[in-house]
Backbone atoms as SQL, in Angstrom:
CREATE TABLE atoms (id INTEGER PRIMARY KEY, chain TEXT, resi INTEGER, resn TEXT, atom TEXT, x REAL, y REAL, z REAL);
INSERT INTO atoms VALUES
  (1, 'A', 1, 'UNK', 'N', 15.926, 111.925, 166.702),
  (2, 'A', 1, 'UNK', 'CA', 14.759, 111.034, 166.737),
  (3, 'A', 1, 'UNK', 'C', 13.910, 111.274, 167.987),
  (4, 'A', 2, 'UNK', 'N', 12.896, 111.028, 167.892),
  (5, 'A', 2, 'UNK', 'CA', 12.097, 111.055, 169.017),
  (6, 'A', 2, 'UNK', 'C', 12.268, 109.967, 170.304),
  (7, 'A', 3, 'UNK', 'N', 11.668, 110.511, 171.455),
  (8, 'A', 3, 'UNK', 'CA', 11.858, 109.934, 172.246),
  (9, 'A', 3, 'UNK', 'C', 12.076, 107.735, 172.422),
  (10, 'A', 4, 'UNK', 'N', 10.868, 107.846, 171.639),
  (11, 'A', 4, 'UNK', 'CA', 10.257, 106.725, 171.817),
  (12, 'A', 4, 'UNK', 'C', 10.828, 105.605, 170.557),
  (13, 'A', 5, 'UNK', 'N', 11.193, 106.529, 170.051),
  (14, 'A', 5, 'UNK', 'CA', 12.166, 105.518, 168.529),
  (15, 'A', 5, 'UNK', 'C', 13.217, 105.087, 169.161),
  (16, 'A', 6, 'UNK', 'N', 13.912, 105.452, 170.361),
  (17, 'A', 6, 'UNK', 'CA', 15.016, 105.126, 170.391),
  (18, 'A', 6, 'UNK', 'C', 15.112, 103.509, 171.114),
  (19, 'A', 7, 'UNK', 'N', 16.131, 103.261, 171.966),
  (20, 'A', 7, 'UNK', 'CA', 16.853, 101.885, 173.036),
  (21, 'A', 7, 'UNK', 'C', 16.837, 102.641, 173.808),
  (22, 'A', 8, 'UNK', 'N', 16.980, 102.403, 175.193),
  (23, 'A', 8, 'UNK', 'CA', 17.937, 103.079, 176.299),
  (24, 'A', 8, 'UNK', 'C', 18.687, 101.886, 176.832),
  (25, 'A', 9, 'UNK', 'N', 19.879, 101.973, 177.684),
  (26, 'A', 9, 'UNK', 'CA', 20.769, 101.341, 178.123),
  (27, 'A', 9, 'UNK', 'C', 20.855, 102.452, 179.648),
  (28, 'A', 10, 'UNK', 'N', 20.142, 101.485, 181.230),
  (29, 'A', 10, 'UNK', 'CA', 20.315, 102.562, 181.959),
  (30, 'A', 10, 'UNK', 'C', 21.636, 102.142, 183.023),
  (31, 'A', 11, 'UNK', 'N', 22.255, 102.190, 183.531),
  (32, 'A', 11, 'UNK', 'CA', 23.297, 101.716, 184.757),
  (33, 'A', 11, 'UNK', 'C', 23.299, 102.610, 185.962),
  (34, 'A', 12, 'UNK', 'N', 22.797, 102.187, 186.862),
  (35, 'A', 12, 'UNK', 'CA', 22.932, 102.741, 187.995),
  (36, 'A', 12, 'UNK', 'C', 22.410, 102.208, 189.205),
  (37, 'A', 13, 'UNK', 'N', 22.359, 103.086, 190.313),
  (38, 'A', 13, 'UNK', 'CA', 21.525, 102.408, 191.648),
  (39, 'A', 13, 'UNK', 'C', 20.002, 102.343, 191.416),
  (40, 'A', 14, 'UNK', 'N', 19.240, 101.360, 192.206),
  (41, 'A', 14, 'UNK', 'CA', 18.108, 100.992, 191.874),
  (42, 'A', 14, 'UNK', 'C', 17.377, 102.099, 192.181),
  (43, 'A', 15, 'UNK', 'N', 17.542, 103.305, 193.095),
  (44, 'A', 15, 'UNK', 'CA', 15.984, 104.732, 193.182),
  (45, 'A', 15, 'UNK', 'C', 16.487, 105.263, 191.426),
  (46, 'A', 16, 'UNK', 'N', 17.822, 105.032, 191.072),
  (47, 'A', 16, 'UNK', 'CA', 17.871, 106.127, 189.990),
  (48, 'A', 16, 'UNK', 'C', 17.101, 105.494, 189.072),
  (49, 'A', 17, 'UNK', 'N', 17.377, 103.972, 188.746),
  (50, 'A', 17, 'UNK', 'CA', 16.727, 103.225, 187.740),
  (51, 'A', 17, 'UNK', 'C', 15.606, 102.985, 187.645),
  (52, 'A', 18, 'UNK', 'N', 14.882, 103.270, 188.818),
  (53, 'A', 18, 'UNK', 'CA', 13.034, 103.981, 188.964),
  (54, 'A', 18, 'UNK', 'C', 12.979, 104.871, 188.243),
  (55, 'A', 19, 'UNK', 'N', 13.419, 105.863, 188.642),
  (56, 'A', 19, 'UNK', 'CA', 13.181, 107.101, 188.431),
  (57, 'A', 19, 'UNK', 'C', 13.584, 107.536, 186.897),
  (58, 'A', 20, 'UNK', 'N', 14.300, 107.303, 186.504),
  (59, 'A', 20, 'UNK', 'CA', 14.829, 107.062, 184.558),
  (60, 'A', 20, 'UNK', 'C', 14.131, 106.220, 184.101),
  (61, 'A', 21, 'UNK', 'N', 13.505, 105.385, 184.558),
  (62, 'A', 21, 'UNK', 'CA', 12.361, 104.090, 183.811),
  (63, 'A', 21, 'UNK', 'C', 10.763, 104.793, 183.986),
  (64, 'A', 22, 'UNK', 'N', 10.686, 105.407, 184.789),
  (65, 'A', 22, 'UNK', 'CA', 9.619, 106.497, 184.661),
  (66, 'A', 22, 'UNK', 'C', 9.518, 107.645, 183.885),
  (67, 'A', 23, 'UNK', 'N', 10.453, 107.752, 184.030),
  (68, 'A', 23, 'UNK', 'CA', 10.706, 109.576, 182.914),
  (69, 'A', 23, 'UNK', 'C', 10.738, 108.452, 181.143),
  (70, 'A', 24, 'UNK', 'N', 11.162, 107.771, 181.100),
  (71, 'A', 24, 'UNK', 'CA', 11.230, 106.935, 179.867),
  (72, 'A', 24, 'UNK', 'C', 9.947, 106.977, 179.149),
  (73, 'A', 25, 'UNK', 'N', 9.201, 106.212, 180.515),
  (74, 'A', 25, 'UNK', 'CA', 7.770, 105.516, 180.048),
  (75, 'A', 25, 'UNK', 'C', 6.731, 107.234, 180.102),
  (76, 'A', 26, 'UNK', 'N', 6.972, 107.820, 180.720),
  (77, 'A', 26, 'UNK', 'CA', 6.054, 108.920, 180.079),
  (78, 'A', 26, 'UNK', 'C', 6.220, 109.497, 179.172),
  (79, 'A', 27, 'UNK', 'N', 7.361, 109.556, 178.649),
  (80, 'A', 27, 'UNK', 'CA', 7.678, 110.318, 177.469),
  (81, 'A', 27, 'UNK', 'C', 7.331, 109.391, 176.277),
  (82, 'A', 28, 'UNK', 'N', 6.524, 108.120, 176.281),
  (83, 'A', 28, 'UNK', 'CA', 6.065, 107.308, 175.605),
  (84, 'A', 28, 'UNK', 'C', 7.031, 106.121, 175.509),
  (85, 'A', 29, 'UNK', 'N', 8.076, 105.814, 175.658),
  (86, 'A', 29, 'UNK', 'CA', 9.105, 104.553, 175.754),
  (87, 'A', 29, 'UNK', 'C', 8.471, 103.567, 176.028),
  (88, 'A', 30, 'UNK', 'N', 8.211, 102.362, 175.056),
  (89, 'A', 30, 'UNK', 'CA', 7.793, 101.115, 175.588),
  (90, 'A', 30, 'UNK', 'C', 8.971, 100.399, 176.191),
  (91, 'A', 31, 'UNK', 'N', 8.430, 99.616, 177.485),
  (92, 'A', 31, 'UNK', 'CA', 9.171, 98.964, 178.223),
  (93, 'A', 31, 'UNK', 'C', 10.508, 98.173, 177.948),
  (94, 'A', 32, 'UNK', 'N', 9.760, 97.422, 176.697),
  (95, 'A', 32, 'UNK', 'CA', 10.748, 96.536, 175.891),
  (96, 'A', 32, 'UNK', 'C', 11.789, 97.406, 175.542),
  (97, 'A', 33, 'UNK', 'N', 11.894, 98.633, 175.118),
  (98, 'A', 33, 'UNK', 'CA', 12.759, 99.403, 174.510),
  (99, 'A', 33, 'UNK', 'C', 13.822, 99.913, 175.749),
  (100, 'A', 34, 'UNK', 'N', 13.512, 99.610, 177.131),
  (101, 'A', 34, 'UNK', 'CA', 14.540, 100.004, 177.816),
  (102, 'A', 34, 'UNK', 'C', 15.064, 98.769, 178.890),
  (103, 'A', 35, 'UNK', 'N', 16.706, 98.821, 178.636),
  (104, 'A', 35, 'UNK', 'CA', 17.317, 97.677, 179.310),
  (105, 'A', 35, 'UNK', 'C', 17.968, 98.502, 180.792),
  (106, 'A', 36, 'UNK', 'N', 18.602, 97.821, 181.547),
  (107, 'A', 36, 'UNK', 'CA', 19.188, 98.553, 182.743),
  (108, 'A', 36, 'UNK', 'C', 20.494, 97.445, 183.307),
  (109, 'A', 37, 'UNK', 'N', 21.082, 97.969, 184.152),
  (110, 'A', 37, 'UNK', 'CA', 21.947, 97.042, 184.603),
  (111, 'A', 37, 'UNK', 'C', 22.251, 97.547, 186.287),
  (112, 'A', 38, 'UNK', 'N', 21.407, 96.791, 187.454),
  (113, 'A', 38, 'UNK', 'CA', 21.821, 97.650, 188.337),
  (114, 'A', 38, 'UNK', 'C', 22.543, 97.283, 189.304),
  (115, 'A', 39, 'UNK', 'N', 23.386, 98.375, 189.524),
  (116, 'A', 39, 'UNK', 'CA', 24.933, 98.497, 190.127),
  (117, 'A', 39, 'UNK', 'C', 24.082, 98.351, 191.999),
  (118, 'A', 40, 'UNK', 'N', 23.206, 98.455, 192.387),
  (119, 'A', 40, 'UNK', 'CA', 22.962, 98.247, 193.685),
  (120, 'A', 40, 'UNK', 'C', 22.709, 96.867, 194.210),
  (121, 'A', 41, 'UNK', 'N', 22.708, 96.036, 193.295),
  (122, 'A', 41, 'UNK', 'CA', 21.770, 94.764, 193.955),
  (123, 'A', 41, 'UNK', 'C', 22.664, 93.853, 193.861);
């Protein structure tokens, strides 16, 4: 499937969870479509 059809589920430290929530959203990922859980805070 394409990028943007999918969920994401991200876990990690908060620069990574920038940085994977960016690469997401350019590849067209609406926001709603990606959750995170972060292990730094």
């Amino acid at each position: 499937p394409a990028p943007e059809d999918c969920e994401y589920y991200i876990c990690g430290p908060p620069m990574m969870l920038s940085a994977v929530q960016k690469l997401l959203e350019d590849q067209g990922v609406e926001p709603e479509n990606i959750a995170y859980d972060d292990f730094g805070g």
